[in-house]
Structures are given as structure tokens and as C-alpha cells.
C-alpha positions as CSV (number, residue, x, y, z in Angstrom):
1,X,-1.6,-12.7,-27.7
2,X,0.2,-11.8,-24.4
3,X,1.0,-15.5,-23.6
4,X,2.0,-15.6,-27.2
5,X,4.5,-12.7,-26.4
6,X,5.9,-14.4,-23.0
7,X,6.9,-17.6,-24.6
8,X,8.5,-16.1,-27.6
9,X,10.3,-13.2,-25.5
10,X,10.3,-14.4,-21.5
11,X,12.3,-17.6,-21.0
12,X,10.7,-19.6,-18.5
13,X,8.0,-17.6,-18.0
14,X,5.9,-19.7,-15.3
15,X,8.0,-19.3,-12.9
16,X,7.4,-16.1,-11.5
17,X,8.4,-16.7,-8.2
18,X,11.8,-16.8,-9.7
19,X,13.6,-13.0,-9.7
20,X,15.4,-13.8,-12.9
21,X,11.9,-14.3,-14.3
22,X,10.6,-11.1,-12.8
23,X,13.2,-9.2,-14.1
24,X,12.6,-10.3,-17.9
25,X,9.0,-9.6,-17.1
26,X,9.6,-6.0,-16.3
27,X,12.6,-5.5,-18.5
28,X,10.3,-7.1,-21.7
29,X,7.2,-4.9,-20.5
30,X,9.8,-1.9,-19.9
31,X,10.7,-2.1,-23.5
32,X,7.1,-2.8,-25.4
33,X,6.3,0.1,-23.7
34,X,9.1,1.8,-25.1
35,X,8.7,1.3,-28.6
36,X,4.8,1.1,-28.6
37,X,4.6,4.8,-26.9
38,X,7.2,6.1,-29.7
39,X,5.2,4.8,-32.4
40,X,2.2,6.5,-31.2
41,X,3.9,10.2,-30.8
42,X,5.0,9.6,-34.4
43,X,1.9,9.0,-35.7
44,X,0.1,11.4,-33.6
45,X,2.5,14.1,-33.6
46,X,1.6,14.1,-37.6
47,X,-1.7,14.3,-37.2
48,X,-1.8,16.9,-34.7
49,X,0.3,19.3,-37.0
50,X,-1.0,17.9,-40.1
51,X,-5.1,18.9,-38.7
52,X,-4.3,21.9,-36.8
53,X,-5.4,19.9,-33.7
54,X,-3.3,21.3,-30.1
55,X,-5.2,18.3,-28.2
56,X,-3.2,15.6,-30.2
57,X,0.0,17.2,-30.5
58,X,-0.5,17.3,-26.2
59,X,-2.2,13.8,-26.6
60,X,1.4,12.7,-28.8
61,X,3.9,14.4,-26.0
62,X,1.5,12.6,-23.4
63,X,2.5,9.7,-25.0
64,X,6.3,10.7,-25.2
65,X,6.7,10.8,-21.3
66,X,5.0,7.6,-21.4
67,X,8.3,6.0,-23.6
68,X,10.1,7.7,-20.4
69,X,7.9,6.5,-17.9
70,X,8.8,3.0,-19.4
71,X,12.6,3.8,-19.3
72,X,12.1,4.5,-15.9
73,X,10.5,1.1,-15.2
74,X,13.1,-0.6,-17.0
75,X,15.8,1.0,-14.8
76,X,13.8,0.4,-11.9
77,X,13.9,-3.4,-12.5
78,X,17.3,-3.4,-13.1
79,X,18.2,-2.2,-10.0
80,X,15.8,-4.0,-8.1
81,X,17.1,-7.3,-9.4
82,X,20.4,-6.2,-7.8
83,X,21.7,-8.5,-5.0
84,X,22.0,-7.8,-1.1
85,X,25.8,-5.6,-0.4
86,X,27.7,-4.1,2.9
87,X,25.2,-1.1,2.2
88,X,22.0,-2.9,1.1
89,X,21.8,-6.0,3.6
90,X,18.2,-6.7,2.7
91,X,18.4,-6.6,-1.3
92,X,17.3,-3.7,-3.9
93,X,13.6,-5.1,-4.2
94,X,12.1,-2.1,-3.0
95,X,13.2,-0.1,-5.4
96,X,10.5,-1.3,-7.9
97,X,8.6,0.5,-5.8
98,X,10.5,4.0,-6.1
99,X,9.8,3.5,-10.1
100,X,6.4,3.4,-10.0
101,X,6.0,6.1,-7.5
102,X,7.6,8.5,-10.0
103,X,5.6,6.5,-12.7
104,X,2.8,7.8,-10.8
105,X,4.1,11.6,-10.0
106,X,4.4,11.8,-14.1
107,X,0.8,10.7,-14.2
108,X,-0.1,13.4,-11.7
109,X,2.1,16.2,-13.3
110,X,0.6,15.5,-16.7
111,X,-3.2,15.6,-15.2
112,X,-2.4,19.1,-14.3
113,X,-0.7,20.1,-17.1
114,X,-4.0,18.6,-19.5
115,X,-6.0,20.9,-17.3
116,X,-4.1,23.9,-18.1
117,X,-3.8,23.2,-21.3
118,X,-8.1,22.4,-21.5
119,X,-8.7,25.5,-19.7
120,X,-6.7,27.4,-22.4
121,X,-8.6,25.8,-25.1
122,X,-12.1,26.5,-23.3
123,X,-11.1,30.4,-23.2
124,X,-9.3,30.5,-26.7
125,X,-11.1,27.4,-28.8
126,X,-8.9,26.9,-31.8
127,X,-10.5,25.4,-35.0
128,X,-10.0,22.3,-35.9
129,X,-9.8,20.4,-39.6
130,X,-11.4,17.2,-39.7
131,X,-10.5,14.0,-41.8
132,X,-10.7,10.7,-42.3
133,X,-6.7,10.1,-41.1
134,X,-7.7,12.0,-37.9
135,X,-9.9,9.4,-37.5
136,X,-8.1,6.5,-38.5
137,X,-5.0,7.6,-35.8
138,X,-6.6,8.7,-32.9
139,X,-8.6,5.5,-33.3
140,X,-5.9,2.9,-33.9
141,X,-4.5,4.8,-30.9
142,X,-7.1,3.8,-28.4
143,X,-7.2,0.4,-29.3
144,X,-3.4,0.4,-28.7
145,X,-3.3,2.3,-25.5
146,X,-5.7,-0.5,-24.4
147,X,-4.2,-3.6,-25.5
148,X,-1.0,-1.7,-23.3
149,X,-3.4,-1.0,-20.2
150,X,-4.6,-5.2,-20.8
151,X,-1.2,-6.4,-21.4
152,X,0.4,-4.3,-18.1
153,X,-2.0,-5.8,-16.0
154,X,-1.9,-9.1,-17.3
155,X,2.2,-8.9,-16.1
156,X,1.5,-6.9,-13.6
157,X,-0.4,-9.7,-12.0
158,X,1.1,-12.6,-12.9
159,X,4.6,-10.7,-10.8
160,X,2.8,-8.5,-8.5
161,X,4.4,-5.6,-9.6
162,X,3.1,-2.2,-8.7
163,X,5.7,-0.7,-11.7
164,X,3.2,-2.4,-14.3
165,X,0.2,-1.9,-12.3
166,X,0.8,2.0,-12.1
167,X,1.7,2.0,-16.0
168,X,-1.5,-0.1,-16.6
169,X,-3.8,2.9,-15.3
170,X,-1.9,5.4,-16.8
171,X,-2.4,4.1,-20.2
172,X,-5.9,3.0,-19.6
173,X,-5.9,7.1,-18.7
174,X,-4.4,7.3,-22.0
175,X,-7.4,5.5,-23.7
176,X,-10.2,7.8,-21.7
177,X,-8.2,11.2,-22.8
178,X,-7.8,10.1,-26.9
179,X,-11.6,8.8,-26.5
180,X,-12.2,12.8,-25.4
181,X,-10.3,14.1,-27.9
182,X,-11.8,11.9,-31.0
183,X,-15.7,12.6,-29.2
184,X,-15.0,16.0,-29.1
185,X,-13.5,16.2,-32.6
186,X,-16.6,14.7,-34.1
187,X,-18.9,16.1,-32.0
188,X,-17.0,19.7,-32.8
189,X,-17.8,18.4,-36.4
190,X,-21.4,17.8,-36.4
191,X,-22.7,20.6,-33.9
192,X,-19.8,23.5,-34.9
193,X,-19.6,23.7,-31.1
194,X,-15.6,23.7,-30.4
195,X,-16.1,20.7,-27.4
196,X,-12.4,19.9,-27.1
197,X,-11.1,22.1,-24.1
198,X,-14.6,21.1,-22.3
199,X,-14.4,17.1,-23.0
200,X,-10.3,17.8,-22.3
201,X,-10.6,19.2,-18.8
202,X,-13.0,16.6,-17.5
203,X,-10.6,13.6,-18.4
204,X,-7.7,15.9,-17.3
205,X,-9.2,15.9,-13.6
206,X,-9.8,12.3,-14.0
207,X,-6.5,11.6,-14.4
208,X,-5.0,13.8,-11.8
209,X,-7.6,11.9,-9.4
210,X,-5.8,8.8,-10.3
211,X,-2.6,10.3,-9.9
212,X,-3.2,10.6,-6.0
213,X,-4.3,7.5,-5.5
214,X,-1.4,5.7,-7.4
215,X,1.1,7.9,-5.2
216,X,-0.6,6.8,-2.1
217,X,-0.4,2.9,-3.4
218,X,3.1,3.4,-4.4
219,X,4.1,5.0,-1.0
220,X,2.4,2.8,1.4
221,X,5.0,-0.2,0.7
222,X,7.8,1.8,0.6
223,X,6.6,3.5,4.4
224,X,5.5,-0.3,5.8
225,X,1.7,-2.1,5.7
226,X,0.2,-4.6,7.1
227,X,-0.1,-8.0,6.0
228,X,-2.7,-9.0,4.6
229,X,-5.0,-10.9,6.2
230,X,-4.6,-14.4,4.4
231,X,-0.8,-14.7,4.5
232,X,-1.2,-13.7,8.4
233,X,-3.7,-17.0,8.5
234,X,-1.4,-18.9,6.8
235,X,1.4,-18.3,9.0
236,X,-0.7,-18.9,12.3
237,X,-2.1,-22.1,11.1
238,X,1.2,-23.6,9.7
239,X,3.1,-23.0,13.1
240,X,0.1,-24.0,14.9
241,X,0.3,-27.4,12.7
242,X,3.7,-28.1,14.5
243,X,4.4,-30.7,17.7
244,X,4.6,-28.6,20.6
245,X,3.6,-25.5,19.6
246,X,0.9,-24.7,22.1
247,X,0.2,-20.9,20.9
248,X,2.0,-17.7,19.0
249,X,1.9,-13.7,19.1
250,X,4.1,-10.7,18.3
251,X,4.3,-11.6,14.4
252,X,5.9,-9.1,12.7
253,X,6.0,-9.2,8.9
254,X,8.3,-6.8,6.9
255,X,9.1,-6.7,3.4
256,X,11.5,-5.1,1.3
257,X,10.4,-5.7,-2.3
258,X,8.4,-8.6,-4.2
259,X,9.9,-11.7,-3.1
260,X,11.8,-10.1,-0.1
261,X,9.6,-11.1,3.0
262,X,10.8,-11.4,7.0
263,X,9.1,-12.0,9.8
264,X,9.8,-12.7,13.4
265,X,7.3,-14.6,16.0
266,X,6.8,-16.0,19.4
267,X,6.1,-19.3,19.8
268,X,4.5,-20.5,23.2
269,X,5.9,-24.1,24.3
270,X,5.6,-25.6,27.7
271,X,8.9,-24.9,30.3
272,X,8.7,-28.7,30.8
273,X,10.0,-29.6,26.9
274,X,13.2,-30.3,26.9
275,X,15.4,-27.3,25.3
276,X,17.1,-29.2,22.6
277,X,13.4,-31.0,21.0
278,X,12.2,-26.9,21.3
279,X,15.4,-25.7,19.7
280,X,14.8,-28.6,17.2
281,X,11.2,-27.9,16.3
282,X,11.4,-23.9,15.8
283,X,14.9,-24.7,13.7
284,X,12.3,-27.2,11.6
285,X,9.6,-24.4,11.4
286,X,12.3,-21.8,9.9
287,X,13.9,-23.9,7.5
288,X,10.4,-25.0,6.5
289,X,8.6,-21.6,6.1
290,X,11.8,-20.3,3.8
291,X,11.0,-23.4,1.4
292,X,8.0,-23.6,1.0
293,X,6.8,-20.3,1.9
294,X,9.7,-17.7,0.4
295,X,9.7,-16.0,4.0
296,X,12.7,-15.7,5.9
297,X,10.8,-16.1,9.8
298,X,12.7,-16.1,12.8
299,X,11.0,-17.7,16.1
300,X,12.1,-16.2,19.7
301,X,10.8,-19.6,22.2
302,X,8.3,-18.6,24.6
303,X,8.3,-21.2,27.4
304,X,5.0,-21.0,29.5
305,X,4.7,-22.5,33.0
306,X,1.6,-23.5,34.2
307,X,1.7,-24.5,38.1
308,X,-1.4,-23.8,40.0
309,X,-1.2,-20.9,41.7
310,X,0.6,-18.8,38.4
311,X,-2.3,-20.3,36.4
312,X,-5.0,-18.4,38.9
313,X,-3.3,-15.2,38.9
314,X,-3.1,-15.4,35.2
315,X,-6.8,-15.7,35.0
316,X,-7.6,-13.1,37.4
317,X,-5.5,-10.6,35.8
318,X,-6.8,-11.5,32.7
319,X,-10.7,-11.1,33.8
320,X,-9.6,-7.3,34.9
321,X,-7.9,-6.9,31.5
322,X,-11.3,-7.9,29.6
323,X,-13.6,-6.0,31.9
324,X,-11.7,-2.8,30.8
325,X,-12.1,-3.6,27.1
326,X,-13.1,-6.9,25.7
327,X,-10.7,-6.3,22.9
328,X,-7.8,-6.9,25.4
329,X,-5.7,-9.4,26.0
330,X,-2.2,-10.7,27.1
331,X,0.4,-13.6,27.0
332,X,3.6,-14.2,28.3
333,X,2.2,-14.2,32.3
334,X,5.1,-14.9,34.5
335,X,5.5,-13.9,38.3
336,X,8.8,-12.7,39.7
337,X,8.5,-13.2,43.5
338,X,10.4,-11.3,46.2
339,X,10.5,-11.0,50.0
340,X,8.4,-7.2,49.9
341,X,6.9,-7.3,46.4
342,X,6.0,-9.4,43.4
343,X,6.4,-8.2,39.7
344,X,3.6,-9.7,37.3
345,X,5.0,-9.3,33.9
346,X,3.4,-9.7,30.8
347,X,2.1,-8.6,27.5
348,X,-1.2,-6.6,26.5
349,X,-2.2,-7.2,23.1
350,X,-4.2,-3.9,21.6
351,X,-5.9,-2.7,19.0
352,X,-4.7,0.0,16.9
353,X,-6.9,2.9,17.7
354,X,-8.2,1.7,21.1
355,X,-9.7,4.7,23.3
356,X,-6.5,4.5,25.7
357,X,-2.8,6.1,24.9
358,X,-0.6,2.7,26.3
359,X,0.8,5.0,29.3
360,X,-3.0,5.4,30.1
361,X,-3.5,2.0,29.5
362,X,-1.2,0.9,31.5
363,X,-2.0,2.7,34.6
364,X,-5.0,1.6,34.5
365,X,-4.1,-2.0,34.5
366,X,-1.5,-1.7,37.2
367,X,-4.2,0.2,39.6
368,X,-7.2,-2.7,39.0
369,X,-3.9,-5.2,39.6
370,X,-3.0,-4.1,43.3
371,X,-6.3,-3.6,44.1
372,X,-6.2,-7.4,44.0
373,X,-3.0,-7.6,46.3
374,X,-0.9,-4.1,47.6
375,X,2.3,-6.1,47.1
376,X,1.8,-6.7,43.3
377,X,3.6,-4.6,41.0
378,X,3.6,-4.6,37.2
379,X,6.1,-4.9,34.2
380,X,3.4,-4.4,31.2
381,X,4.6,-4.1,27.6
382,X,1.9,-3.0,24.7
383,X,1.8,-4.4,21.4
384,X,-0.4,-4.7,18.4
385,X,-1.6,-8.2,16.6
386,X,-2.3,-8.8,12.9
387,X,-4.7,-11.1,13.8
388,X,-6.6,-9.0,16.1
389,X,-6.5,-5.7,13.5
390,X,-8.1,-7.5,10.4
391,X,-10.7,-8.8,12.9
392,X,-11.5,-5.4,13.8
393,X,-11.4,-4.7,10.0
394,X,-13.7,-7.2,9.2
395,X,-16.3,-6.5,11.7
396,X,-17.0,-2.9,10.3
């Protein structure tokens, strides 16, 4: 049925890495929503006033606010799809993500507003009227409300879009809270024990649990995460694939929407290769990577010397490094010689929570270092590694 849909209504709808094709995606989802959420207040608003029943008339305004939430998504694609400008150098991408974080606010709002409303019922149960049209509606009702959670997940997927991700969980809340409200109608029925407010306010905190969480997906994109641990893989091996490239560190991976990916490296080559076949090689990497891999890299040359005596002092300060915490380690070891002092310079690679603050860290290292020699002084910067964090992640 959904594939069905995407043919007849998405042109070209394979190509989702295309951002024309996103952008039908969400603005087709954006208006099924629409229309399908509009339908089911109509129908449910009837019932509810037709029955006597306050927990579908709330069920059919619940499913109002979800025709806004889908107005709200289809703006929110819209402007996304808008290009780069003086203002907005990287794109409007990320403002997919500012959709579905109020996408997921509404969903939060309405779990608290359910739980009023159930607590009200549980303290003053109303009677309800029973019928085979209640039935009928707040069945066809589910059955919609999950075809929508199916169908906003299938799209969702297929674009990686946390807009139709959010809306598929808020309607798949949708089909938990009519569920509630049918059970409790017919258990009300059977038993003449008014269930409604009771069956209302467990699905209510339910919902406002999923609320939370969906704000706290929604927000960690917008504030910056890490890459995930395959696309950092791919990027090491495919540099590490090139001529010359003898080693990498300091990747850095930002992105500002679906389809909007940078990243900047350092590539280790040897000071002996001639400066136009290194300019040549990291110019081939960068063109390549945005081709084949959407991601607009930038490589800063690292050139490493390896003479004899630089090689030995690399290793040594390396050895203190580890004996302080295997989990350290450093790159870009030069030596700056003088007629009083030395400067070893260089990189410590550390975890993210590691026992030490960096200034700690730091001392620490330089202390072990001219215990070695009195004349040695240090130029030590800290960073963090991808690599290094989801090995830590995946050891726990």
C-alpha cells in the first residue's frame, strides 16, 4: 500500500538521497497526515457528543493537534529544503529537526493534559451510552492511527527523518489511548464499573514518557552528536585505502541537517613526499569523499619525520604517556631544538570522561617528560577521537 502511494504521489521516489525527493516525502507525509487526522476528529467528534463520551471528544481534539502537528511538518520541510544564503552559509537542513522537536513538545503537552483530564474522570466518572457506532468509530480509528504510525516509519526510514519518526510514535500513542478508551468503554459495559478515567491516566503517562524521550532525540542533533560508529569506520578505512596516507586523527564530523555532512581530518604523510603528489592525493581524497560519500571533508597534511633520534624520543614519551593510562595516546611528535631548551610538541588523544581534567593531565605529562631530560619542555594539546570513544562504548 505505501509503495503503492509513493509511485502514484512521489516522483522519483528511489532516490532519497536526492533533497527534491526528500522534500516530496515530507511534504506528501505532511499532507496524508493532514487530511487523515481531520477525518478522524469528524468522525470522532460525533461520536463523542452523540454517546455522551468526554474521552472521545478529548480522543477527537487529540487528533486535531495532530492535523497541526502535520502542518507543522509540512512547513518544517519546506524550509529545510531552502538553499544555503549570506545568513545561512550551511543550508536550512536543520530545521527538520526544529519541527519535530515541537512535534514532540505537543506530544508532551497533550500527555499531561490526558492526565488531567483522566484524573477528572476518576473523581467525577461520567456515564457513558454504549452502541454499536461507538464501536464501529473508535475501531476504524485504531486501525487508522496504525496504518499512520506504519506508514510514518516506513518514510521516515527510507529519508531518515526524525519529523516522521516523532509523528510515527505519536500516532502509534494515538492507537494505545483509543485502545484505552474502547477497553474501558466495554469493560465499563459489562462490569458497570466506570474504567475510563483509570484505563485514561495510565496511557496518559505513557505518552508523556514518550514525550521526554522524543524531545531528547529531537534536541541531541540540533546541540551536536557523535558519529556513529560505522560512518567513522568508513571514513578511516577509505582514507587509509589511499597511496601515501600512512595514518589519520582529529576527525571531526558535523552536520547540519539530513544530507548536510562536513568533516575535517589529519592525514599523516611522510616529510620526504614531495608537496605537490601530497597536495595531489588529499585534493583526490576530497573530491572523492563528496561523490561518493555526500560529505564535504577537508584534510589539513600532517607531514611526519622519522630520523633516528626523533623516532626514540617519540617512543619514550609515548611509554610514559601509556604507563599513566593505557587509554592514552599521541601523534603529531615533532622536536623544536634550541641552544638552552627543547620544546616536544605534540598531541594527547583522550577519552571523554578520563579521571584527569586536561590542565591535570597535562602537568602530569610534562613532569614524567623532564624527568627524562631537565632541558625538555612541552607544547601538549588535548583532543578527543571517535574512534577511541565508541571503543570505549563497546567495551561496556
Amino acid at each position: 500500500m505505501t509503495t503503492f502511494l509513493l509511485k502514484l504521489f512521489v516522483k522519483d521516489y528511489k532516490n532519497t538521497d536526492d533533497p527534491e525527493v526528500r522534500e516530496r516525502y515530507g511534504t506528501f507525509a505532511s499532507w496524508v497526515g493532514i487530511f487523515s487526522n481531520i477525518l478522524l476528529f469528524g468522525l470522532k467528534l460525533m461520536a463523542g457528543l452523540v454517546f455522551n463520551s468526554i474521552a472521545i471528544v478529548a480522543d477527537a481534539v487529540n487528533n486535531l493537534s495532530d492535523s497541526g502537528s502535520a502542518l507543522i511538518a509540512l512547513f518544517g520541510f519546506k524550509l529545510s529544503s531552502k538553499p544555503a544564503d549570506a545568513e545561512h552559509p550551511y543550508g536550512h537542513a536543520r530545521m527538520e529537526y526544529v519541527s519535530g522537536l515541537l512535534i514532540s513538545f505537543v506530544v508532551f503537552v497533550l500527555g499531561l493534559q490526558l492526565i488531567k483530564g483522566s484524573v477528572e474522570k476518576i473523581l467525577k466518572p461520567q456515564a457513558i451510552e454504549f452502541g454499536w457506532l461507538f464501536l464501529v468509530v473508535l475501531i476504524f480509528s485504531i486501525g487508522m492511527k496504525l496504518w499512520q504510525s506504519l506508514f510514518f516509519r516506513r518514510l521516515g526510514d527510507a529519508i531518515d527523518s526524525p519529523t516522521l519518526l516523532a509523528t510515527s510514535v505519536d500516532s502509534r500513542n494515538d492507537v494505545l489511548s483509543t485502545t484505552a478508551v474502547l477497553v474501558a468503554a466495554v469493560l465499563t459495559h459489562l462490569t458497570g464499573f466506570n474504567l475510563d478515567g483509570y484505563m485514561g491516566l495510565g496511557v496518559a503517562v505513557f505518552i508523556v514518557i514518550s514525550g521526554v524521550k522524543l524531545v531528547q532525540e529531537t534536541i541531541d542533533p540540533l546541540l551536536g552528536t557523535v558519529p556513529t560508529k560505522e560512518l567513522v569506520d568508513r571514513i578511516y578505512n577509505k582514507i587509509l585505502s589511499y597511496e601515501h596516507i600512512e595514518g589519520l586523527h582529529d576527525l571531526e564530523v558535523h552536520t547540519y541537517g539530513p544530507g548536510k555532512c562536513f568533516a575535517s581530518v589529519h592525514c599523516e604523510v611522510s616529510s620526504d613526499l614531495d608537496v605537490m603528489v601530497g597536495h595531489d592525493v588529499i585534493d583526490n581524497i576530497e573530491r572523492d569523499f563528496l561523490e561518493e560519500e555526500g560529505i564535504h571533508l577537508v584534510i589539513h597534511l600532517d607531514p611526519i619525520t622519522k630520523d633516528e633520534e626523533t623516532e626514540a624520543l617519540k617512543q619514550e614519551v609515548e611509554k610514559i604517556v601509556t604507563e599513566i593510562s593505557p587509554e592514552l595516546s599521541i601523534h603529531d611528535f615533532r622536536v623544536v631544538k634550541g641552544v638552552t631548551h627543547s620544546n616536544l610538541i605534540f598531541d594527547t588523544t583522550v577519552p571523554f570522561g578520563f579521571k584527569y581534567s586536561d590542565e591535570k593531565l597535562i602537568k602530569l605529562i610534562s613532569e614524567k617528560i623532564r624527568e627524562l631530560n631537565p632541558t625538555y619542555r612541552t607544547v601538549i594539546r588535548i583532543d578527543r577521537d571517535y574512534l577511541q570513544l565508541h571503543t570505549q562504548e563497546g567495551s561496556k
